[in-house]
PDB file of N, H, CA, C and O in Angstrom:
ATOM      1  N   UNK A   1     123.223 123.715  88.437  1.00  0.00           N
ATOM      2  CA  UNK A   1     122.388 124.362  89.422  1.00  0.00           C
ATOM      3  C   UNK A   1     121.286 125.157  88.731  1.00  0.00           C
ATOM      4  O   UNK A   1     120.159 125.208  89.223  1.00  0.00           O
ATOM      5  N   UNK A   2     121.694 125.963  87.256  1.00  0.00           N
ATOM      6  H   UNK A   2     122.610 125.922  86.857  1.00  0.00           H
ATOM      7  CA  UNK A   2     120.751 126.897  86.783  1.00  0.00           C
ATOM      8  C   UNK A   2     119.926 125.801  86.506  1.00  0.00           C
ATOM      9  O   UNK A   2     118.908 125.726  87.195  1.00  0.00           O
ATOM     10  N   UNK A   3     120.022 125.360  86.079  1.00  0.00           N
ATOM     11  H   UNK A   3     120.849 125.421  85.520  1.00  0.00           H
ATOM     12  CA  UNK A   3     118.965 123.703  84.986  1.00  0.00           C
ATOM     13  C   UNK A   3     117.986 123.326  86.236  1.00  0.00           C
ATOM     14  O   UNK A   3     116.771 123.272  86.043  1.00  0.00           O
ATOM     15  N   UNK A   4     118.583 123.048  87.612  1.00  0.00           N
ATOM     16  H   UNK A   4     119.570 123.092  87.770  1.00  0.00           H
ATOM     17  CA  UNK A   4     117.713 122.121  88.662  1.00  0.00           C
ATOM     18  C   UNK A   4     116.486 123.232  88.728  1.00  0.00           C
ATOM     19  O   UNK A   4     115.328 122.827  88.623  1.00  0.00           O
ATOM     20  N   UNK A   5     116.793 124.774  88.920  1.00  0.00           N
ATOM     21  H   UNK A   5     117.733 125.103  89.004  1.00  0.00           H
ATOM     22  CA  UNK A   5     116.157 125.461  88.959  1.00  0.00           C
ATOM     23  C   UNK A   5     114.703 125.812  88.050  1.00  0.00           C
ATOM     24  O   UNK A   5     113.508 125.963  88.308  1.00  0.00           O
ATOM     25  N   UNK A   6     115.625 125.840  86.783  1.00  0.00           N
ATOM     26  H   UNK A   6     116.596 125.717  86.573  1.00  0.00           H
ATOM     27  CA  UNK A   6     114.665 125.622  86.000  1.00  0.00           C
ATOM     28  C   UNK A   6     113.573 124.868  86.306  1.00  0.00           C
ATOM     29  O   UNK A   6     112.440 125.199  86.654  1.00  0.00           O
ATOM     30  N   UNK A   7     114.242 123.461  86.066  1.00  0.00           N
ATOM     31  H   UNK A   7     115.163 123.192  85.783  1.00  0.00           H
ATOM     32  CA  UNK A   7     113.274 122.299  86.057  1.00  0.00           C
ATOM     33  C   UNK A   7     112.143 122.406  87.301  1.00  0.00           C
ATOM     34  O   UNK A   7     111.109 121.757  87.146  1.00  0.00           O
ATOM     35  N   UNK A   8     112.297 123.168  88.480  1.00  0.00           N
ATOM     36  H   UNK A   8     113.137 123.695  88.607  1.00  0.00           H
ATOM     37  CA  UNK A   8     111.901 122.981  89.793  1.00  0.00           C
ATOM     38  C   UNK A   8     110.363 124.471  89.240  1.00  0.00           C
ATOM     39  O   UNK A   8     109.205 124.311  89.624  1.00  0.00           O
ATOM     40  N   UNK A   9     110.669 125.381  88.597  1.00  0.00           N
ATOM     41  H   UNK A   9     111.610 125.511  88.285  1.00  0.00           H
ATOM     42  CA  UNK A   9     110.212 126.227  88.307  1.00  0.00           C
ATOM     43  C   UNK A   9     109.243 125.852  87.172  1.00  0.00           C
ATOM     44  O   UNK A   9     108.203 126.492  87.012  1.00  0.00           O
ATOM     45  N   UNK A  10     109.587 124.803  86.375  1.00  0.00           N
ATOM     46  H   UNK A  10     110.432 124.284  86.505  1.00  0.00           H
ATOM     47  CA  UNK A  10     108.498 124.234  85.186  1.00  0.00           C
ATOM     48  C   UNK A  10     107.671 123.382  85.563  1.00  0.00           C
ATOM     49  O   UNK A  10     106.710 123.129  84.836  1.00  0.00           O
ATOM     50  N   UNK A  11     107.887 122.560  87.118  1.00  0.00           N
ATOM     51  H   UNK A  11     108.667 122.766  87.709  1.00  0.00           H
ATOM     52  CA  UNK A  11     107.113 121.578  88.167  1.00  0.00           C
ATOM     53  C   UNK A  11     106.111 122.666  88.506  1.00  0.00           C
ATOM     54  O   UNK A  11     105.024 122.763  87.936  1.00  0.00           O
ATOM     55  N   UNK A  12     106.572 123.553  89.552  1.00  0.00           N
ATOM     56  H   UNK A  12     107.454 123.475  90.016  1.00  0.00           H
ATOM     57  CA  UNK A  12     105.493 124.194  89.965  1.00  0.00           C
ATOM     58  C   UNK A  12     104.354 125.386  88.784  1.00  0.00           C
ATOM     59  O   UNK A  12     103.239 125.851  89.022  1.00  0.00           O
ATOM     60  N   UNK A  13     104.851 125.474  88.092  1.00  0.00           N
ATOM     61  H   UNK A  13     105.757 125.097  87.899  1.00  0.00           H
ATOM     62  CA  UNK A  13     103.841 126.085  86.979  1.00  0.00           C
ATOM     63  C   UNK A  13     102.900 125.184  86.344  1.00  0.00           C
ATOM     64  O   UNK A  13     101.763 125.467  85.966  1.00  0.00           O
ATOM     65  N   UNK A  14     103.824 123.455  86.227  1.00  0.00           N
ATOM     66  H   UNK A  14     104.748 123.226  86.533  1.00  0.00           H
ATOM     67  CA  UNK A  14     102.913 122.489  85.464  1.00  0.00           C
ATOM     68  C   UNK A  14     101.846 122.065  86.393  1.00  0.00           C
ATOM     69  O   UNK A  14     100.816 121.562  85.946  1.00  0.00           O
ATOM     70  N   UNK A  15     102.078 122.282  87.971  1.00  0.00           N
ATOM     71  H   UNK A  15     102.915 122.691  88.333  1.00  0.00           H
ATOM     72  CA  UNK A  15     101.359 121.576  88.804  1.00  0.00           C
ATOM     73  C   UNK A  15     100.015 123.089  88.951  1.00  0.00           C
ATOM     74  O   UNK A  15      98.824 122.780  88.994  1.00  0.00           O
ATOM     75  N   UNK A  16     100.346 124.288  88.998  1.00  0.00           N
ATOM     76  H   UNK A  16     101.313 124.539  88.964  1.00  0.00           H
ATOM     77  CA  UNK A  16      99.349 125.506  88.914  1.00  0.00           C
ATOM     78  C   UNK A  16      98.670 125.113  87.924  1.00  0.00           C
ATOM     79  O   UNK A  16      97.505 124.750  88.088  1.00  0.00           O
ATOM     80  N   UNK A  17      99.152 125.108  86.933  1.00  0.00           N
ATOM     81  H   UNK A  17     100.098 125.402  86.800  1.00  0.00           H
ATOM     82  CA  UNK A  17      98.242 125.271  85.570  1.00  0.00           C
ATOM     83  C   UNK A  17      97.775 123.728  85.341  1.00  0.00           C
ATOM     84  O   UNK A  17      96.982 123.851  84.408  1.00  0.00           O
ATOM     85  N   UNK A  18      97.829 122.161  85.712  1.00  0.00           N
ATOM     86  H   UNK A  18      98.474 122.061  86.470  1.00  0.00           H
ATOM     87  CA  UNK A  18      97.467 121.682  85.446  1.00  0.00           C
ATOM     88  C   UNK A  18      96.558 120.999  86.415  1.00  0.00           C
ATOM     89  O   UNK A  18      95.579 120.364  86.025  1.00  0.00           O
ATOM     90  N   UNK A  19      96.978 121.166  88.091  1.00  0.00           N
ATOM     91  H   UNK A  19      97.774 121.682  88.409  1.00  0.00           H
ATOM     92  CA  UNK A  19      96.288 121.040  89.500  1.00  0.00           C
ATOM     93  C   UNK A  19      96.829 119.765  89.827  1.00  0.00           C
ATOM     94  O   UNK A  19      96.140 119.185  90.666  1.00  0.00           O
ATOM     95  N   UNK A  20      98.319 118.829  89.263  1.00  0.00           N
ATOM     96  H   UNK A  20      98.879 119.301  88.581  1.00  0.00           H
ATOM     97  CA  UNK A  20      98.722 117.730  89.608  1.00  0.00           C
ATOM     98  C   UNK A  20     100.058 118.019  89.328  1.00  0.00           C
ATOM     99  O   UNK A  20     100.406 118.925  88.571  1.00  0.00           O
ATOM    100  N   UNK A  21     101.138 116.944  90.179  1.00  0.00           N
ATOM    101  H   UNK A  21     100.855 116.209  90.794  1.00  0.00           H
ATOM    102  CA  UNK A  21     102.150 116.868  90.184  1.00  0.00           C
ATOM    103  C   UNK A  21     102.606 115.667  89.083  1.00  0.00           C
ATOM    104  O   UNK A  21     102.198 114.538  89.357  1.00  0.00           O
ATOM    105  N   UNK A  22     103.400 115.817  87.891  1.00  0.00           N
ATOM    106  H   UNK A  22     103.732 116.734  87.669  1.00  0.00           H
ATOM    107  CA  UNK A  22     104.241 114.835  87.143  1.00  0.00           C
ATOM    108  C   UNK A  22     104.954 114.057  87.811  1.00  0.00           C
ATOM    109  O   UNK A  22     105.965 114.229  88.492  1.00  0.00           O
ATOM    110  N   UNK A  23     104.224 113.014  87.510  1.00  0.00           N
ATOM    111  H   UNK A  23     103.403 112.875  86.957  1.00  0.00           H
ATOM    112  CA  UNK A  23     105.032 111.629  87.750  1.00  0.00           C
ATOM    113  C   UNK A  23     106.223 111.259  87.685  1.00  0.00           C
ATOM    114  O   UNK A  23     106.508 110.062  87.731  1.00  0.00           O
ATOM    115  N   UNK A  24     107.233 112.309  87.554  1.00  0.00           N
ATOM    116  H   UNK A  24     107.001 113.281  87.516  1.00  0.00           H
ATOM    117  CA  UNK A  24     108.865 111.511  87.065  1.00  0.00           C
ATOM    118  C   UNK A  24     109.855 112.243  88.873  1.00  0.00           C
ATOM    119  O   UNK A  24     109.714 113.113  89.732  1.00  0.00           O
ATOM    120  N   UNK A  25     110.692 111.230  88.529  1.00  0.00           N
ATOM    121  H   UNK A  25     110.807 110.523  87.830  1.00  0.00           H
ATOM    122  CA  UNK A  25     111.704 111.520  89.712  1.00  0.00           C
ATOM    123  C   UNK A  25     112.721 112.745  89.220  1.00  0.00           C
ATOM    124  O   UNK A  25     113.071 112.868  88.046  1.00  0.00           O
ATOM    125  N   UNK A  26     113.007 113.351  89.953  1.00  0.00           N
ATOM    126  H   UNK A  26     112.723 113.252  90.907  1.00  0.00           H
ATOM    127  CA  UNK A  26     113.932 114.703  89.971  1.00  0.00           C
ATOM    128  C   UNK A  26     115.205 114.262  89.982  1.00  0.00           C
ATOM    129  O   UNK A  26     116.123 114.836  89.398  1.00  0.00           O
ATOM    130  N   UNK A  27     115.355 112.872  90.870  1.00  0.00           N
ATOM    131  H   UNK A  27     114.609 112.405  91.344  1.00  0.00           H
ATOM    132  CA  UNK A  27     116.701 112.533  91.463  1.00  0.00           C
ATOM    133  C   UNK A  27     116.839 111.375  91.605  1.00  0.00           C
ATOM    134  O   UNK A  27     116.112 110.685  92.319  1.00  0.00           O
ATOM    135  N   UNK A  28     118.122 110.828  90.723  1.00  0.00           N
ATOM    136  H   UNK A  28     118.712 111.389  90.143  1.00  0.00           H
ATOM    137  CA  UNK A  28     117.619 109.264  91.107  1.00  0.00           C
ATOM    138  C   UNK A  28     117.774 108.506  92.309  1.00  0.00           C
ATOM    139  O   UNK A  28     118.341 109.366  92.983  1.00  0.00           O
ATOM    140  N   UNK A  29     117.679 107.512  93.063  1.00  0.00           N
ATOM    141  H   UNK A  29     117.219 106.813  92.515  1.00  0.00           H
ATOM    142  CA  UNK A  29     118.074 106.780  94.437  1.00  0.00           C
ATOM    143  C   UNK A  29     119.529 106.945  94.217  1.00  0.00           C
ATOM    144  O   UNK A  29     119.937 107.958  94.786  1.00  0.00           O
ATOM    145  N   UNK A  30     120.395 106.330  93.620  1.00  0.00           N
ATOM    146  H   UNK A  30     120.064 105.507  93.157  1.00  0.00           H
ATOM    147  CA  UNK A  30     121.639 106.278  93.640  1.00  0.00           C
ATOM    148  C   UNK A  30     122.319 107.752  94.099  1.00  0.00           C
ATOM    149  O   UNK A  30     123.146 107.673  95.008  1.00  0.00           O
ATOM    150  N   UNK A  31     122.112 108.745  93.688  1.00  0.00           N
ATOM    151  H   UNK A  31     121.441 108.809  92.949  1.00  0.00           H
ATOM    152  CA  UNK A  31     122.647 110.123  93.930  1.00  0.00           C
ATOM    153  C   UNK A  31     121.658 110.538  95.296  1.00  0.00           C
ATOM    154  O   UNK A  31     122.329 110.960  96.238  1.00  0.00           O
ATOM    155  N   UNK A  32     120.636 110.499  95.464  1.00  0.00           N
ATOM    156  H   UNK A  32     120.091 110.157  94.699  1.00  0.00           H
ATOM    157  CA  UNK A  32     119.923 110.386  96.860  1.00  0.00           C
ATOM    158  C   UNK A  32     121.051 109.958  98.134  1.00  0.00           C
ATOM    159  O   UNK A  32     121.386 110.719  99.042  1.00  0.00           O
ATOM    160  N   UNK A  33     121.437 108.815  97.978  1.00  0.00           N
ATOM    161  H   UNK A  33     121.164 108.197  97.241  1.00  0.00           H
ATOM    162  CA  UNK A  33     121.996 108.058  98.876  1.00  0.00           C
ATOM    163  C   UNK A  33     123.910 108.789  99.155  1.00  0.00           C
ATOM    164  O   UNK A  33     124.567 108.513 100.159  1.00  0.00           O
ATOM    165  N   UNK A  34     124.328 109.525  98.223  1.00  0.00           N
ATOM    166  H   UNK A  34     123.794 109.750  97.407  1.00  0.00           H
ATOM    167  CA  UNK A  34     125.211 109.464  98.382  1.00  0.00           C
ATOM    168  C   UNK A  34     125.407 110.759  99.460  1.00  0.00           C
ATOM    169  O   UNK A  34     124.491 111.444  99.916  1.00  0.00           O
ATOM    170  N   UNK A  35     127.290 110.946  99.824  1.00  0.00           N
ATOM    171  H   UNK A  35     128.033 110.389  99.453  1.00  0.00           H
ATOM    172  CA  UNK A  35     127.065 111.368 101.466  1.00  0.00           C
ATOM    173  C   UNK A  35     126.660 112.908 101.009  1.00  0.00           C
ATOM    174  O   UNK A  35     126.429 113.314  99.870  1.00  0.00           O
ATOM    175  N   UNK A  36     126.646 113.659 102.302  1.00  0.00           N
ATOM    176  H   UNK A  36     126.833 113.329 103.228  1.00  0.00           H
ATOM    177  CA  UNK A  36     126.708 114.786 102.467  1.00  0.00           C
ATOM    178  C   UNK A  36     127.923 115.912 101.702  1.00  0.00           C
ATOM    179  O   UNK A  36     127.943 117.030 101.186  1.00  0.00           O
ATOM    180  N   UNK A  37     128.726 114.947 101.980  1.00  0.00           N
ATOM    181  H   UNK A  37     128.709 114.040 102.399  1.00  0.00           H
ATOM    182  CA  UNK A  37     130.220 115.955 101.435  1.00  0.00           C
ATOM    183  C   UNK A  37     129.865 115.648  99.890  1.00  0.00           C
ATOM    184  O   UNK A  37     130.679 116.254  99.194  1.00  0.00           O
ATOM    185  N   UNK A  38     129.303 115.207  99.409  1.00  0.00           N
ATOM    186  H   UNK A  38     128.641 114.714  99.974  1.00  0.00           H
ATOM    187  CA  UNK A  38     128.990 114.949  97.714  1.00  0.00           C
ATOM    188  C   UNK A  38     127.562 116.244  97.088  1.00  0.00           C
ATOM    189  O   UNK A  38     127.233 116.667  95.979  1.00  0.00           O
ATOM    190  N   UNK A  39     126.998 116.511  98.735  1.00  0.00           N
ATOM    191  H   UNK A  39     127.265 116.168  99.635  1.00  0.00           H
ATOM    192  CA  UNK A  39     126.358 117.380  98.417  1.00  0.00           C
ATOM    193  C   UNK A  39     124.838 116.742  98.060  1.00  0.00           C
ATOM    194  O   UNK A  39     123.998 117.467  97.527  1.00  0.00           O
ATOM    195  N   UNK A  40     124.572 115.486  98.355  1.00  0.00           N
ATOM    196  H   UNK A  40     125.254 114.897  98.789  1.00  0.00           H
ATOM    197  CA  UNK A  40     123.801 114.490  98.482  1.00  0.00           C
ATOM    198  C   UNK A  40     122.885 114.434  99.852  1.00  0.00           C
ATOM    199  O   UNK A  40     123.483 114.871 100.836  1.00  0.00           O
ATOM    200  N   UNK A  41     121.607 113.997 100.078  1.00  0.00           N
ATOM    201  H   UNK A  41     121.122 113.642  99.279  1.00  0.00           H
ATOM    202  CA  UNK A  41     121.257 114.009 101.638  1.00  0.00           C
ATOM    203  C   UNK A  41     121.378 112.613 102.090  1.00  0.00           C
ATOM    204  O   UNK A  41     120.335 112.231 102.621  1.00  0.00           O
ATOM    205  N   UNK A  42     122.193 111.840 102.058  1.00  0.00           N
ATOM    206  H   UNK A  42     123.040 112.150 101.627  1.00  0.00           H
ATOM    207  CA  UNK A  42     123.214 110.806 102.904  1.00  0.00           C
ATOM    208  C   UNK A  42     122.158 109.858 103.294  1.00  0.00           C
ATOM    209  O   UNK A  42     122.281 109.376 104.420  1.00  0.00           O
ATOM    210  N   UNK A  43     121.211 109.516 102.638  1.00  0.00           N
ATOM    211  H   UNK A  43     121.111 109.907 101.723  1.00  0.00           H
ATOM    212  CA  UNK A  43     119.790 108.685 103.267  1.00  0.00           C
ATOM    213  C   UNK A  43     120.666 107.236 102.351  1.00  0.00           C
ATOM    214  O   UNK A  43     121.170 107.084 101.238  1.00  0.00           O
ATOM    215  N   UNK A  44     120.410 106.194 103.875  1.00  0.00           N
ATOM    216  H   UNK A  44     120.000 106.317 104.779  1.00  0.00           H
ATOM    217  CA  UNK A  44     121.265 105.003 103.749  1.00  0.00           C
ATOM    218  C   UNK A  44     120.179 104.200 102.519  1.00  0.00           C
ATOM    219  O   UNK A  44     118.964 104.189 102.324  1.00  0.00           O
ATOM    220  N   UNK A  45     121.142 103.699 101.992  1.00  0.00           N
ATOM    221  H   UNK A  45     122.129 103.708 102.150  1.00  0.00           H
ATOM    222  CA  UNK A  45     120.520 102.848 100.833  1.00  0.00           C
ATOM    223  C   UNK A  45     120.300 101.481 101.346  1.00  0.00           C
ATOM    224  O   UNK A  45     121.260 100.750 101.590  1.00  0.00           O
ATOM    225  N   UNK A  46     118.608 100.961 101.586  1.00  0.00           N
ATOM    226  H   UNK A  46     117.829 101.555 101.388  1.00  0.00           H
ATOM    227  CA  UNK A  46     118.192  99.677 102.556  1.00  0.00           C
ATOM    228  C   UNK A  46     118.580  98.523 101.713  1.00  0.00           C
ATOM    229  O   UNK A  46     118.571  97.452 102.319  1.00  0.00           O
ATOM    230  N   UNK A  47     118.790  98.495 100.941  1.00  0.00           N
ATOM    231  H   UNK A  47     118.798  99.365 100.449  1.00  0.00           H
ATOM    232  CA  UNK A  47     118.932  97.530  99.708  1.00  0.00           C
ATOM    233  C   UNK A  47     120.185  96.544 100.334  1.00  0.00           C
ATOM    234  O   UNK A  47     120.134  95.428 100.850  1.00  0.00           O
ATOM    235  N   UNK A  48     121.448  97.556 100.028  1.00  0.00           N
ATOM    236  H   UNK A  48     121.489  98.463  99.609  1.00  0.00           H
ATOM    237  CA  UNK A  48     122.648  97.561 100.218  1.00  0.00           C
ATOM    238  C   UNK A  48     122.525  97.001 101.760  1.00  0.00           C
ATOM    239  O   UNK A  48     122.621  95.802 102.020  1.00  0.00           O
ATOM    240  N   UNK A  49     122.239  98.291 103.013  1.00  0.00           N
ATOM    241  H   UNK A  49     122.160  99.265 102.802  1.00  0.00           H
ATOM    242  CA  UNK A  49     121.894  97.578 104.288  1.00  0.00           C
ATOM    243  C   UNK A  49     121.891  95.927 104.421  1.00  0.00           C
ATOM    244  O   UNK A  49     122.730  95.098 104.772  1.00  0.00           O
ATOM    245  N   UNK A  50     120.268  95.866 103.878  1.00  0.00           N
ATOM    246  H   UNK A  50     119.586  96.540 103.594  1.00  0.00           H
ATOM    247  CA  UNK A  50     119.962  94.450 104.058  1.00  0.00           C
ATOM    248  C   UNK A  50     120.428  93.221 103.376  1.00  0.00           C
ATOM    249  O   UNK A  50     120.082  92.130 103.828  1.00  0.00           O
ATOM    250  N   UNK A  51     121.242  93.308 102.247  1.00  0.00           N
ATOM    251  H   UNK A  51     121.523  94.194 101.880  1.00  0.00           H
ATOM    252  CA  UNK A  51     122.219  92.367 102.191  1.00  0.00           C
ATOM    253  C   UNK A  51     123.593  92.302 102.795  1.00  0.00           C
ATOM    254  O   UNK A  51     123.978  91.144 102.955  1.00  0.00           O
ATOM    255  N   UNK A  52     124.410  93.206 103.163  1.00  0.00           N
ATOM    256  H   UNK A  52     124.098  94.147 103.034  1.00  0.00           H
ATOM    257  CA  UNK A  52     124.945  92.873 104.287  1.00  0.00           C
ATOM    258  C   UNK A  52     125.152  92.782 105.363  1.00  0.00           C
ATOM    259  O   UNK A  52     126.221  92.729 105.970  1.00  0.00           O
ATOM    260  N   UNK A  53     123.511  92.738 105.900  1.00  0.00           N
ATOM    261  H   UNK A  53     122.642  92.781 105.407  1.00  0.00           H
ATOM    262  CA  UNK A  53     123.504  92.113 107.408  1.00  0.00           C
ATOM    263  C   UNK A  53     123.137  90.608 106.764  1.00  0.00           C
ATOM    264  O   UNK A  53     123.323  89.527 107.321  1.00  0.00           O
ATOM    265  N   UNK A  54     122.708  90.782 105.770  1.00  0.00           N
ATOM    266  H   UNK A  54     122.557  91.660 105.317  1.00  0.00           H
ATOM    267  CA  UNK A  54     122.541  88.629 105.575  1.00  0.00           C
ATOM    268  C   UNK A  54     123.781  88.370 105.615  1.00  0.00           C
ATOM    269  O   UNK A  54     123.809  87.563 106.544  1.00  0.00           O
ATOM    270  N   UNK A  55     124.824  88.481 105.267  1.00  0.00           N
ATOM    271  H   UNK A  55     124.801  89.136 104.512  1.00  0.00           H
ATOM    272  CA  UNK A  55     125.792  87.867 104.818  1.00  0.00           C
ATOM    273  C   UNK A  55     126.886  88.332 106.132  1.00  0.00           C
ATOM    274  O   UNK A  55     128.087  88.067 106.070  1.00  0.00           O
ATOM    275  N   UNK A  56     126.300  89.015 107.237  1.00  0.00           N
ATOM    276  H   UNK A  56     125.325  89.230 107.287  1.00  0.00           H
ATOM    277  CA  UNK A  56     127.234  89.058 108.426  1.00  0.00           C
ATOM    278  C   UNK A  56     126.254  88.137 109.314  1.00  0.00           C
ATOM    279  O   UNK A  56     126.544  87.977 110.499  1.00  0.00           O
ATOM    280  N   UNK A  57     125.187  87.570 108.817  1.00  0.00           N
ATOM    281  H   UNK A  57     124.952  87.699 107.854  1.00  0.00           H
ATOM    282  CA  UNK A  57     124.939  86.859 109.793  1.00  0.00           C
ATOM    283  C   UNK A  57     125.145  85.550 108.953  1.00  0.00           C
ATOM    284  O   UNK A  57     125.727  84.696 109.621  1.00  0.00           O
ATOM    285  N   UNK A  58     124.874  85.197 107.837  1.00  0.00           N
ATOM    286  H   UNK A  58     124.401  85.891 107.294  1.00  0.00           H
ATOM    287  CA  UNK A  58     125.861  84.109 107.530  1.00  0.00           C
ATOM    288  C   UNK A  58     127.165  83.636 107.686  1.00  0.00           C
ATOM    289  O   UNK A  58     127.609  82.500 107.849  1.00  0.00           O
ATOM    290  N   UNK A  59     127.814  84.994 107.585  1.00  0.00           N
ATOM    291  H   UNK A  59     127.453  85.917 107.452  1.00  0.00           H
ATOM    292  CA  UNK A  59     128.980  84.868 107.993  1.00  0.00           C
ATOM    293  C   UNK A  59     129.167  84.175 109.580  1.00  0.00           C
ATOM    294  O   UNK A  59     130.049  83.355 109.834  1.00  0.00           O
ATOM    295  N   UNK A  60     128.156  84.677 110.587  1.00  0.00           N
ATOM    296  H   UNK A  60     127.440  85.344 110.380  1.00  0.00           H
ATOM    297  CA  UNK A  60     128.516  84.330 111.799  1.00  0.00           C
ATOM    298  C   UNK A  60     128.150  83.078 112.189  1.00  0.00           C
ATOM    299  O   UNK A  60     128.698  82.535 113.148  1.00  0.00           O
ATOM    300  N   UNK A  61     126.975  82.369 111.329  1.00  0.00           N
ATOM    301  H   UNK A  61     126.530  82.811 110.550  1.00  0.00           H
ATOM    302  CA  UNK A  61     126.484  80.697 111.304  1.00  0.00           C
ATOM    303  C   UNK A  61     127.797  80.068 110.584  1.00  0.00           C
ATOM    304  O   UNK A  61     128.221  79.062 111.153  1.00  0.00           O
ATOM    305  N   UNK A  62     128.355  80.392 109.686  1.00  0.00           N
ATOM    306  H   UNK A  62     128.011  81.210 109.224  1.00  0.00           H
ATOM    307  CA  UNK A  62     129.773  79.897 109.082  1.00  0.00           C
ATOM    308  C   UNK A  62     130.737  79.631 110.162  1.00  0.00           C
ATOM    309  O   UNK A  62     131.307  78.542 110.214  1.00  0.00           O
ATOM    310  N   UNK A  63     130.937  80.484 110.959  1.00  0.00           N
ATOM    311  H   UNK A  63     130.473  81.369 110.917  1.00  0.00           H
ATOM    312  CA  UNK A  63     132.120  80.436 112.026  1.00  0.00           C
ATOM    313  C   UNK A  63     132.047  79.828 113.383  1.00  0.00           C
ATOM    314  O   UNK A  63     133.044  79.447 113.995  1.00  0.00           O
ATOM    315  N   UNK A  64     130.459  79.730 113.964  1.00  0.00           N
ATOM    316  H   UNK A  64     129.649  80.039 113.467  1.00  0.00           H
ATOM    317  CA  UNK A  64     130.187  79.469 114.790  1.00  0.00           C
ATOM    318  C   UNK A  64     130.423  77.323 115.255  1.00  0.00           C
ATOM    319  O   UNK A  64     129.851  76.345 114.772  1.00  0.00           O
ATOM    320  N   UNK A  65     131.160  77.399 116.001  1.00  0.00           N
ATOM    321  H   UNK A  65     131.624  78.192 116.394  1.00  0.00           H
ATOM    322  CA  UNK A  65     131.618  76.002 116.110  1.00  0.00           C
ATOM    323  C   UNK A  65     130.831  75.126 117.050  1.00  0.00           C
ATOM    324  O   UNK A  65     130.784  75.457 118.235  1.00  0.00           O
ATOM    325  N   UNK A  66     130.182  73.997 116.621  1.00  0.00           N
ATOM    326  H   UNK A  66     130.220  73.729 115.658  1.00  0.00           H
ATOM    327  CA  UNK A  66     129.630  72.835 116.954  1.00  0.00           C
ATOM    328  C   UNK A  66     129.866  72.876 118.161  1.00  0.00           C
ATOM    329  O   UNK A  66     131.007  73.192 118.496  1.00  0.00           O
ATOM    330  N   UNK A  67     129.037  72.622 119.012  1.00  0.00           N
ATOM    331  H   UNK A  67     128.110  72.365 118.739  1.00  0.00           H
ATOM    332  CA  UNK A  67     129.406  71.889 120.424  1.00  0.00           C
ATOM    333  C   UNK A  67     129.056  70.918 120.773  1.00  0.00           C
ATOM    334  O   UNK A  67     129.419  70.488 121.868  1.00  0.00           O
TER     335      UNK A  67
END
């Protein structure tokens, strides 16, 4: 927690004193995504999403019987 601080405190001094924000991520997607009780903000990972709705709708062309 002391460190995030830090780091959050060396952003906004680099962005005063230099008039731009550094290009690097704070946080990666993977820890982004994870839940709330992890202490994470629970934002669904689309990646993940959208391959398994392919594969539940493959799944459902798989099962679906000829008429």
């Amino acid at each position: 927690m002391y460190a995030r601080r830090i780091q959050t405190i060396k952003i906004v001094i680099f962005e005063l004193i230099c008039g731009q924000v550094p290009l690097l991520a704070l946080v990666s997607w993977d820890k982004i995504c994870l839940p709330k009780a992890a202490g994470r903000l629970n934002i669904m990972n689309l990646k993940l999403w959208n391959n398994a709705a392919i594969l539940k709708l493959l799944w459902a062309i798989d099962q679906k019987k000829d008429s």
